[in-house]
C-alpha positions, 0 to 999 in steps of 0.5 A, spaced: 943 123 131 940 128 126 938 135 126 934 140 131 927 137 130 920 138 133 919 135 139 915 128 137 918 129 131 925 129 134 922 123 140 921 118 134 926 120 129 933 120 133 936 113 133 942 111 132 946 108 125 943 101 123 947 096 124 949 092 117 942 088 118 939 095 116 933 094 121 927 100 122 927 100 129 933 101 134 937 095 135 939 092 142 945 092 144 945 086 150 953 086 151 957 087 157 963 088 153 966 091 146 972 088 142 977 092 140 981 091 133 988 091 136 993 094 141 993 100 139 985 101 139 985 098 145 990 104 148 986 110 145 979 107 147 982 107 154 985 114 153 978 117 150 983 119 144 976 116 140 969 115 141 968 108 142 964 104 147 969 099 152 963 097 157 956 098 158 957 100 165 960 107 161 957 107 154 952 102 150 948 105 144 942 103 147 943 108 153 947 113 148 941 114 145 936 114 150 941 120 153 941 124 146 934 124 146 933 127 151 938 131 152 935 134 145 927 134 149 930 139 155 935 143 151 941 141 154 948 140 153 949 133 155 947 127 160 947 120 163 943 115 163 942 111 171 938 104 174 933 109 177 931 115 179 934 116 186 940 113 182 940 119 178 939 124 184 945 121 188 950 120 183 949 127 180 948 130 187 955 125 190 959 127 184 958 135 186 958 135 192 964 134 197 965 135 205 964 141 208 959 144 202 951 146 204 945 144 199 939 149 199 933 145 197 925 146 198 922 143 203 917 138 198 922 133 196 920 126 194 922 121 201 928 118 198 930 125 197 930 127 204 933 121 207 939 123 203 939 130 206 937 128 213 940 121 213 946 120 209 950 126 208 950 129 214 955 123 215 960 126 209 960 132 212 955 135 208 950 140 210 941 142 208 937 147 209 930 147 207 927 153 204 918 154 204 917 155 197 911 160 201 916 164 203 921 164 196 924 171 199 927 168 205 931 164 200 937 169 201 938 169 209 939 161 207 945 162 203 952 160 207 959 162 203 959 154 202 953 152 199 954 150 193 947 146 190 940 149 190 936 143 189 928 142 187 923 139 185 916 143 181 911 141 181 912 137 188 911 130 190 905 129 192 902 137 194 903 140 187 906 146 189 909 149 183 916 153 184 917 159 180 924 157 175 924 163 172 926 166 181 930 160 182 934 161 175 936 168 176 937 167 185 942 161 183 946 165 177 946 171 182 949 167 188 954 162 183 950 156 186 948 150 181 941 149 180 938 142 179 931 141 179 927 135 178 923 134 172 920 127 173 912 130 174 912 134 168 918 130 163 920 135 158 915 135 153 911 140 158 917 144 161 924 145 161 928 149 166 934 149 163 931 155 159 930 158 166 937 157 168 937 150 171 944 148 170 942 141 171 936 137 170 934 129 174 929 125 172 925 118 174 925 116 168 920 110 170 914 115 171 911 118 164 917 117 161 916 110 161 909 110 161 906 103 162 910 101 169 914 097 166 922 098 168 926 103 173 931 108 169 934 115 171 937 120 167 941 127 168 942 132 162 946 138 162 952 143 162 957 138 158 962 139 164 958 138 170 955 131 166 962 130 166 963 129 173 958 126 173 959 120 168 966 119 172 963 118 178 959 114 175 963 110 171 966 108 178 960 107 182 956 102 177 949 105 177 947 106 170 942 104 166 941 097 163 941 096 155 935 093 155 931 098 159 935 104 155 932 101 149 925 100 152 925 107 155 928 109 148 921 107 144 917 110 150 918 116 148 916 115 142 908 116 145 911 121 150 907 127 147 901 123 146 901 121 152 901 126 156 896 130 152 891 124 154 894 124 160 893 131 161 887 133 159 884 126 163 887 130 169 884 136 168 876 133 167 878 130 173 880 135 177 873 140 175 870 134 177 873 133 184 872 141 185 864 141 185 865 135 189 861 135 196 866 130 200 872 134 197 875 139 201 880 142 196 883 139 189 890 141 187 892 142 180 896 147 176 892 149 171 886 149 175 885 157 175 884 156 184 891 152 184 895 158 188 899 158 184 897 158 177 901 164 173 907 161 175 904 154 172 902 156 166 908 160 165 913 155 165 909 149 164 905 147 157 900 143 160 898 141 167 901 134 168 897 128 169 897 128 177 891 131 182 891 132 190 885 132 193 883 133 200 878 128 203 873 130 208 874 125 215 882 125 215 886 118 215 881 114 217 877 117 211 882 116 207 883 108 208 876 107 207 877 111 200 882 106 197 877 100 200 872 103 196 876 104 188 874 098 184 878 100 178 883 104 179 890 101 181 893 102 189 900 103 188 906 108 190 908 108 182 905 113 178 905 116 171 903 110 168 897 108 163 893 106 168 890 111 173 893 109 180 891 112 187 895 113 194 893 115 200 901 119 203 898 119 211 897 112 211 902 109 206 908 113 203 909 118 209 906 114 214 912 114 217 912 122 218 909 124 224 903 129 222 907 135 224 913 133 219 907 131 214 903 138 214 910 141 213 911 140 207 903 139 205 900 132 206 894 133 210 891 127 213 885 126 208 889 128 202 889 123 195 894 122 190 892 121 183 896 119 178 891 119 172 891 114 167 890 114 160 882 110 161 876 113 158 875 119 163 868 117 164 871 110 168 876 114 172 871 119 175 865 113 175 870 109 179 872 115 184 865 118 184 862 111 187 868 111 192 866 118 194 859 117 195 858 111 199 
């Protein structure tokens, strides 16, 4: 990898060494395994006296480039590249944590996330505790002498609300606790919590990373000894990226800058629109001055995202009716891709909650998700605006 650049500059420049074909694009490296020149290559390689790549279940150049691209993109030290996003959040958070430790996390999460702190760890002997991030002073009364990862998302899946990095940077530093904050809403191009403090940084690279809902991928970039752990436990447990999907991820950031800021900027229309609609209740996005919490967005974010929530007026039923009536827009659970995709987390993604659960971490009954596409904005609002209307 070459020197410090801009950040498109970096995302297309930053490749690997051409091969003796002297190609222009990266090559693909679909191999299982790598050879070794005698005995004694083969010893050190397995001892790590040397850098070489053994087997793609530890290191592929495809996967090694995705990883120092981005590592490059978050400011971090260095990172690991998984099959999928909650591959990245459990590998990092399995290979940390040990039985009898306590995690602190915000209570808005992504389900998957949940179900590990709520289902599966309790069975290792290690504990959660939710914290609202309405009530951030409260955090400290959490804190027990075996908590050892705050763990969070901002903005949240699929409410929007925007933690304030900067307050968790400094709470995590002061009680010695590893800060791990999900990044996948915002990529990197529009925030970096390692800069705030973040020790860790995860990723579902198969949101805007991607960007055109073709392949599953995760990342986790940060301190060089925490990712060390975590290779090593990954090493082991085999949950790493494929060769190919490194390679597409690769060249998909390549167009992360540009598409993002159509992303935006379609997202931010939409969301003007939606507020001045009648059938809308309220609409939820950070740099809408009415988000509550728009100074701590556009302190720590260059843009907004590509995601809008609004609330519908007629709760569940209502919002059914909504999705029978899109004729453009995608129905689907992905999101960050160039298409615009529209849920309704009541009756699909969080239907298994009951009410009570889902107004915990803000999901109304009538509340819409949509993941803005990269159309021209006056498709995507026409699209949404029949449905509205009818």
């Amino acid at each position: 990898m070459s020197s410090k650049k801009e950040f498109e500059t970096g995302a297309i420049r930053n490749q690997m060494p051409r091969s003796g074909y002297s190609e222009h694009t990266s090559a693909m490296y679909l191999t299982s395994s790598f050879v070794f020149d005698d005995a004694e290559d083969m010893r050190a390689s397995f001892a790590e006296e040397k850098e070489k790549n053994i087997y793609s279940r530890f290191s592929n150049p495809n996967n090694t480039e995705f990883v120092d691209k981005v590592v490059a993109m978050e400011g971090a030290e260095s990172g690991y590249a998984f099959a999928s996003g909650m591959a990245a959040i459990f590998s990092t958070l399995g290979a940390l944590l040990e039985s009898g430790d306590h995690v602190l996390s915000a209570r808005s999460v992504f389900g998957s996330t949940h179900a590990l702190f709520t289902k599966y760890f309790p069975k290792w002997n290690i504990e959660t505790s939710y914290f609202d991030i309405k009530e951030v002073d409260r955090i400290e009364a959490l804190i027990r002498p075996e908590t050892k990862i705050i763990f969070a998302e901002t903005p949240t899946n699929p409410g929007l609300e925007i933690l304030d990095l900067e307050f968790l940077g400094a709470f995590a530093k002061k009680h010695g606790i590893l800060l791990v904050i999900d990044n996948c809403f915002a990529t990197p191009y529009l925030q970096q919590p390692i800069a705030f403090g973040a020790d860790l940084v995860v990723h579902s690279a198969t949101k805007l990373m991607d960007g055109q809902g073709r392949v599953l991928g995760g990342i986790t970039v940060g301190r060089a000894e925490l990712i060390r752990e975590i290779y090593l436990f990954s090493r082991n447990t085999g949950p790493s990226l494929s060769p190919f999907n490194a390679w597409i991820l690769s060249k998909s950031l390549e167009t992360l800058a540009v598409r993002v800021d159509k992303h935006c900027e379609n997202a931010m229309d939409l969301a003007r629109y939606l507020e001045k609609h009648e059938q809308v209740n309220w609409v939820k996005y950070p740099f809408l001055k009415s988000h509550p919490q728009y100074e701590i967005a556009v302190k720590q974010m260059k843009k907004g995202g590509n995601i809008v929530a609004f609330e519908l007026k007629g709760g569940i039923e209502e919002g059914r009716n909504f999705l029978n009536r899109i004729k453009m827009c995608t129905l689907s659970a992905n999101l960050g891709d160039t298409r615009t995709i529209v849920t309704h987390p009541a009756s699909s993604t969080h239907s298994k909650l009951s009410a009570e659960e889902r107004a915990g971490v803000g999901i109304s009954d009538g509340l819409i998700r949509v993941s803005v596409g990269l159309e021209n904005i006056s498709d995507i609002v026409e699209d949404l605006s029949q449905a509205l209307n009818i």
